[in-house]
KOLMI-72969 format. One record per residue (C-alpha): residue number from 0; x, y, z. Coordinates in steps of 0.05 Angstrom, whole numbers, padded with zeros to 5 digits. Last residue first. Example, Ala and Ser with C-alpha at 12.3 -4.5 7.8 and 13.67 -1.06 7.14 Angstrom:
<site gukol="1" px="00273" py="-00021" pz="00143"/>
<site gukol="0" px="00246" py="-00090" pz="00156"/>
***
This chain:
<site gukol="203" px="00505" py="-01117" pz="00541"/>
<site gukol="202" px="00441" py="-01162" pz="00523"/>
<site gukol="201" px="00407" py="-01159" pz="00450"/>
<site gukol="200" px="00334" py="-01155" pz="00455"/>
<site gukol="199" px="00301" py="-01171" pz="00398"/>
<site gukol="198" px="00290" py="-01153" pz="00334"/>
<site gukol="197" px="00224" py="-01159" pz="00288"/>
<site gukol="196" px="00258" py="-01134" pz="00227"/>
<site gukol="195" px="00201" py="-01159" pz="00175"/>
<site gukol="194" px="00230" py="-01177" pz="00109"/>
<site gukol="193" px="00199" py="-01178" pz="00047"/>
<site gukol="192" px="00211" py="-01217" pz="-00012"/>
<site gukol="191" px="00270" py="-01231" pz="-00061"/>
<site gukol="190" px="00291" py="-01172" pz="-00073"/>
<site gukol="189" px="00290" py="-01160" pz="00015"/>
<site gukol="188" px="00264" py="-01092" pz="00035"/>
<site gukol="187" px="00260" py="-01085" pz="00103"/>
<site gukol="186" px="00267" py="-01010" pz="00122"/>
<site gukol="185" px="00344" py="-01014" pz="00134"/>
<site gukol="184" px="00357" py="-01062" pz="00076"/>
<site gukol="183" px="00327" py="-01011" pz="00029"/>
<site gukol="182" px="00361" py="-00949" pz="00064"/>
<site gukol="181" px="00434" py="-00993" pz="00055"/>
<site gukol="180" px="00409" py="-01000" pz="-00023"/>
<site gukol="179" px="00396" py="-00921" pz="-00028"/>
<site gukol="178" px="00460" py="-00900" pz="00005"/>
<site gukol="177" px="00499" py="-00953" pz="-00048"/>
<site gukol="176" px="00463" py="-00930" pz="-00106"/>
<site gukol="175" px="00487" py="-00849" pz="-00087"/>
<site gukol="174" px="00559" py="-00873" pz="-00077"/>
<site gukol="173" px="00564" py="-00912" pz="-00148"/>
<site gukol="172" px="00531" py="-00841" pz="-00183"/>
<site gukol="171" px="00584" py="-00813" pz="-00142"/>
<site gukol="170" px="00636" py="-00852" pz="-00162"/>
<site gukol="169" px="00619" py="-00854" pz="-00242"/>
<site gukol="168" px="00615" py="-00770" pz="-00240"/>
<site gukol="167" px="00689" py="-00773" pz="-00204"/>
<site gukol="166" px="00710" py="-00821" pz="-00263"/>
<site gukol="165" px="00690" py="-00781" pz="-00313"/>
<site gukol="164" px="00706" py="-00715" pz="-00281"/>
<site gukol="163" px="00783" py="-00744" pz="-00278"/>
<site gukol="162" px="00778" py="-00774" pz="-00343"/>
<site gukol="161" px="00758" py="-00701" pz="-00374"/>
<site gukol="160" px="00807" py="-00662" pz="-00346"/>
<site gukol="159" px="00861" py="-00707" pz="-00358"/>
<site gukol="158" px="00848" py="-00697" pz="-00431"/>
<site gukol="157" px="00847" py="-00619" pz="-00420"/>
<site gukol="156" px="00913" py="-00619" pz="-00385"/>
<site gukol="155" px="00948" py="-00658" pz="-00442"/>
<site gukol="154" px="00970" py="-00734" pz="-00423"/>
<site gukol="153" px="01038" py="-00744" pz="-00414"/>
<site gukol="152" px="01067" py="-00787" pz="-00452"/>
<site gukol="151" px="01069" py="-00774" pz="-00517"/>
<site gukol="150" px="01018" py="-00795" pz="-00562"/>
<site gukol="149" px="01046" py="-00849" pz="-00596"/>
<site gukol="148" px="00978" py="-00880" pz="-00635"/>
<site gukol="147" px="00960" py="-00930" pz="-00585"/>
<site gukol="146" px="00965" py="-00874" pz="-00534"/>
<site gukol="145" px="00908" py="-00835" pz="-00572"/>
<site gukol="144" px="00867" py="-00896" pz="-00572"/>
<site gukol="143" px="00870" py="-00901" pz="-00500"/>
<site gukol="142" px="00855" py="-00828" pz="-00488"/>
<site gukol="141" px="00788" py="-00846" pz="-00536"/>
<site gukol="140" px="00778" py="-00909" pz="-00502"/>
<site gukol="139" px="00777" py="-00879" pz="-00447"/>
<site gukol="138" px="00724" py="-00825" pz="-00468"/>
<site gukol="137" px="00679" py="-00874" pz="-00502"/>
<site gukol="136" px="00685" py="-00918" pz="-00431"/>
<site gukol="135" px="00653" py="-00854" pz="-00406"/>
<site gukol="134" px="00592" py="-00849" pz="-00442"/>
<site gukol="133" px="00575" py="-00922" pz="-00444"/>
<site gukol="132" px="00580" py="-00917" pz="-00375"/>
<site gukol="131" px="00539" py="-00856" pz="-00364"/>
<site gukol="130" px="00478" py="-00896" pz="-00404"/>
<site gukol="129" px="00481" py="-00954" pz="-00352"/>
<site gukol="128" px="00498" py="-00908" pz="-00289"/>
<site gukol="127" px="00431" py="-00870" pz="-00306"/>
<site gukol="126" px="00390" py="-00938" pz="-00311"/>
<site gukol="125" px="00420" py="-00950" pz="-00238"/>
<site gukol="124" px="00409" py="-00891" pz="-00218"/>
<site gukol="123" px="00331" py="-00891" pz="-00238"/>
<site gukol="122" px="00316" py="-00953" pz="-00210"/>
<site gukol="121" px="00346" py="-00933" pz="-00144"/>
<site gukol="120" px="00302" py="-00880" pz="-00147"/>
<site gukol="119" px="00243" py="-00926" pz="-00156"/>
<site gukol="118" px="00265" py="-00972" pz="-00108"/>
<site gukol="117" px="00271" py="-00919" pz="-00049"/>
<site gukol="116" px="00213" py="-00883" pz="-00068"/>
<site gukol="115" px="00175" py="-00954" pz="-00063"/>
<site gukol="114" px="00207" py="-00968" pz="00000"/>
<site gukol="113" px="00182" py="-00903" pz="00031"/>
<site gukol="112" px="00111" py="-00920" pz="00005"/>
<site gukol="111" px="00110" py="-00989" pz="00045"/>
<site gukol="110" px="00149" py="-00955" pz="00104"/>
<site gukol="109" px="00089" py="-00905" pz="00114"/>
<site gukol="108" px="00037" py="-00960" pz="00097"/>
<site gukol="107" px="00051" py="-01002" pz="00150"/>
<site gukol="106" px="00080" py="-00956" pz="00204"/>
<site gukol="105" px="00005" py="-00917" pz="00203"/>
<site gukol="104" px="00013" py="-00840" pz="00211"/>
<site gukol="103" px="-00035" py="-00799" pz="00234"/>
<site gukol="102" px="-00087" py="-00741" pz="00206"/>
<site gukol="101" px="-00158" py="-00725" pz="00234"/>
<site gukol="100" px="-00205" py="-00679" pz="00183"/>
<site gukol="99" px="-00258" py="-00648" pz="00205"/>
<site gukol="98" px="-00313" py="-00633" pz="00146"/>
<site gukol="97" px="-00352" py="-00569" pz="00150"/>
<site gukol="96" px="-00310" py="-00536" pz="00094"/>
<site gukol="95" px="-00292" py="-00589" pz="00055"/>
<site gukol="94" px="-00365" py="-00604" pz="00040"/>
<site gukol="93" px="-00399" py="-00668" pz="00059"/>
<site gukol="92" px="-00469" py="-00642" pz="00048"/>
<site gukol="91" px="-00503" py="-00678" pz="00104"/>
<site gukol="90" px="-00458" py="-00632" pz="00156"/>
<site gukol="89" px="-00396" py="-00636" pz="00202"/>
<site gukol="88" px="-00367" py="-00687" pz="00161"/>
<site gukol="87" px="-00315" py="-00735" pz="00198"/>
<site gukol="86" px="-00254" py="-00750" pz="00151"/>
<site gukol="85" px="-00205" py="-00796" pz="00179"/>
<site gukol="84" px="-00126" py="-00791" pz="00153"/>
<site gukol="83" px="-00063" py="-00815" pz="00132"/>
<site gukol="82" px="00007" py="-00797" pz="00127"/>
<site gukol="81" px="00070" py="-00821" pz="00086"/>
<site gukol="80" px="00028" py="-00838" pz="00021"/>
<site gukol="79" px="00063" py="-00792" pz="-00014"/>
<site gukol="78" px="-00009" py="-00756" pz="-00033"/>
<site gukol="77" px="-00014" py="-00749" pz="00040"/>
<site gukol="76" px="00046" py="-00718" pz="00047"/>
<site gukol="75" px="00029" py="-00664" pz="-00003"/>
<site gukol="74" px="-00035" py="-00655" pz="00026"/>
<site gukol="73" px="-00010" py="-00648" pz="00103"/>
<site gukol="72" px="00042" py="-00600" pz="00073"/>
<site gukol="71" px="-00010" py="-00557" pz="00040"/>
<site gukol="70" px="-00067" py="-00566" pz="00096"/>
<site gukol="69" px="-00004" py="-00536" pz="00146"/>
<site gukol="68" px="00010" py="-00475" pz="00100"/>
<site gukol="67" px="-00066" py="-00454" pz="00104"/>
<site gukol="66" px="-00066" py="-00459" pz="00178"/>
<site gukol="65" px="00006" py="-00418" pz="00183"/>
<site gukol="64" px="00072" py="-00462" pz="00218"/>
<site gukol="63" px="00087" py="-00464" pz="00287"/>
<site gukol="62" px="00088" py="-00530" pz="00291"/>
<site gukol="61" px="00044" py="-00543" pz="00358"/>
<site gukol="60" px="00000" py="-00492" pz="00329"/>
<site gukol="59" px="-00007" py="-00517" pz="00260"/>
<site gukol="58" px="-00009" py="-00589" pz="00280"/>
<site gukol="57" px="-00069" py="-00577" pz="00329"/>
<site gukol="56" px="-00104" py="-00544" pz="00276"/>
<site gukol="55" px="-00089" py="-00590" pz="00227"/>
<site gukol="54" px="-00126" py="-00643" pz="00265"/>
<site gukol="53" px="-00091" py="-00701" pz="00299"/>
<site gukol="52" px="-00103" py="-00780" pz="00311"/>
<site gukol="51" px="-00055" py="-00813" pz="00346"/>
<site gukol="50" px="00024" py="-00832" pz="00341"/>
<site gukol="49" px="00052" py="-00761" pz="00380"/>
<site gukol="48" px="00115" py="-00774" pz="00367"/>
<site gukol="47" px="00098" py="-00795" pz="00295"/>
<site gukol="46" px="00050" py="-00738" pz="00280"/>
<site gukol="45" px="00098" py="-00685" pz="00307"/>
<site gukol="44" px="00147" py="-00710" pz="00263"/>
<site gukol="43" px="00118" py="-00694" pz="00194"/>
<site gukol="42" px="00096" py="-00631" pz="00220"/>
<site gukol="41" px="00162" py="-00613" pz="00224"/>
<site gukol="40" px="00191" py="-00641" pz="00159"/>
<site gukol="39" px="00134" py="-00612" pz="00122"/>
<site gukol="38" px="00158" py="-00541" pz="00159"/>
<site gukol="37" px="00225" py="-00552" pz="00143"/>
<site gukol="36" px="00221" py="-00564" pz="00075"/>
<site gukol="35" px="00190" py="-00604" pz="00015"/>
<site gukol="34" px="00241" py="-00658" pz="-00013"/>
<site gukol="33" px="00308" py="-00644" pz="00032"/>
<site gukol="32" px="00261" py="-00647" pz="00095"/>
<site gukol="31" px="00221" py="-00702" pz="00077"/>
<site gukol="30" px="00285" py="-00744" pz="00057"/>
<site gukol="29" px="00310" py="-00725" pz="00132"/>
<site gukol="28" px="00249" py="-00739" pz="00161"/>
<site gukol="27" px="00244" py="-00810" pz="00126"/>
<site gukol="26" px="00316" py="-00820" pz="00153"/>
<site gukol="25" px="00297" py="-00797" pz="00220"/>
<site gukol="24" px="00240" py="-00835" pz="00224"/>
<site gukol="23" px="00280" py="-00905" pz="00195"/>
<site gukol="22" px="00328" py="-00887" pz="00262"/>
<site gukol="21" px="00285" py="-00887" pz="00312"/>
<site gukol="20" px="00244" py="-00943" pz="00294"/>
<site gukol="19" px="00314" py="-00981" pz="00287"/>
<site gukol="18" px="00324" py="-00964" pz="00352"/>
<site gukol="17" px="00262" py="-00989" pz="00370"/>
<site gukol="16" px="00264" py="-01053" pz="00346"/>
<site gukol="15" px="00342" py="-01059" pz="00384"/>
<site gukol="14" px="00310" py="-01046" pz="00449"/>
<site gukol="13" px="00378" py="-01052" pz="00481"/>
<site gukol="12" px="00379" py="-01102" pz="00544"/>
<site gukol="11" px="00417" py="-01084" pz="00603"/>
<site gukol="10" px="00449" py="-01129" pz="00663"/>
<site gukol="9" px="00452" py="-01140" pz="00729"/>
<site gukol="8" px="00396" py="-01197" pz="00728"/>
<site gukol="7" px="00328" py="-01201" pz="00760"/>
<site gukol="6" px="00296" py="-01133" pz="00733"/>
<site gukol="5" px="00328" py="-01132" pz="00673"/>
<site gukol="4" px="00353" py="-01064" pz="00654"/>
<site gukol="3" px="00328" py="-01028" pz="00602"/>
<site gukol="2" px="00349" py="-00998" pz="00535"/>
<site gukol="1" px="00344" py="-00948" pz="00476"/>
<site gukol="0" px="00294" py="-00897" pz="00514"/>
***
């Protein structure tokens, strides 16, 4: 549910908070699901819709996905950061093996580690797009160079070739910083401090 109508007026109100709830899950699903699978992907989302404590059991069988496969995934998102849990030993000992384990997702830290994936390969790009322009200005000024120096004027097919990838390689490396920066502003993340999207209501 996206919107309500107001009780006293003839009018709507979209729960613009939650739709941006909505949509930061499905991006984090989405990254989840590229990473580590569908299965990760699925158990990922039955912990947010359900937004309480569950143990892998539950998740395995709502999931449809093995016991042993479910710890895995649970594991690797825990080690993410994306999910949390409660240990409750059964025993003394505190052994894995008679210790229940609860798992859940806390908002907080979920969009805390997302952001910090986020930056970090946005980080990366941009260092990438540093080196791959020094890299292909070499290559125009080699095609420039060769014009200089009354090379016809067409430019051979090879030549061509290579500016074309050049500049296709440069645009997507362009694309791929701008996805990451619109995912940085959608979960909050302000360069020069935080920012908490507490939106309200906006009236249709």
């Amino acid at each position: 549910k996206i919107c309500r109508r107001k009780a006293d007026e003839g009018s709507y109100e979209l729960l613009a908070k939650r739709i941006v709830k909505e949509i930061r899950d499905i991006n984090i699903q989405t990254m989840i699901l590229d990473r580590w699978g569908e299965n990760a992907a699925r158990i990922f989302s039955i912990l947010r819709e359900n937004n309480k404590f569950l143990n892998d059991v539950y998740l395995s069988t709502v999931a449809m996905v093995p016991e042993k496969e479910t710890r895995v995934m649970l594991h690797i998102l825990y080690q993410n950061r994306l999910v949390q849990f409660h240990d409750f030993p059964i025993t003394k000992q505190h052994a894995y093996n008679t210790t229940s384990y609860l798992w859940k997702t806390d908002d907080k830290a979920l969009y805390a580690s997302v952001i910090d994936m986020l930056r970090r390969a946005y980080i990366n790009l941009r260092d990438r797009r540093r080196v791959y322009v020094l890299s292909a200005q070499a290559i125009f000024d080699r095609l420039l160079a060769k014009q200089r120096d009354g090379y016809s004027g067409e430019k051979k097919e090879g030549d061509a070739q290579e500016e074309k990838e050049a500049r296709e390689n440069l645009a997507l490396i362009d694309y791929g910083m701008n996805c990451l920066d619109d995912d940085l502003v959608l979960f909050g993340f302000n360069p020069f401090g935080s920012v908490d999207l507490d939106l309200k209501g906006t009236m249709l």
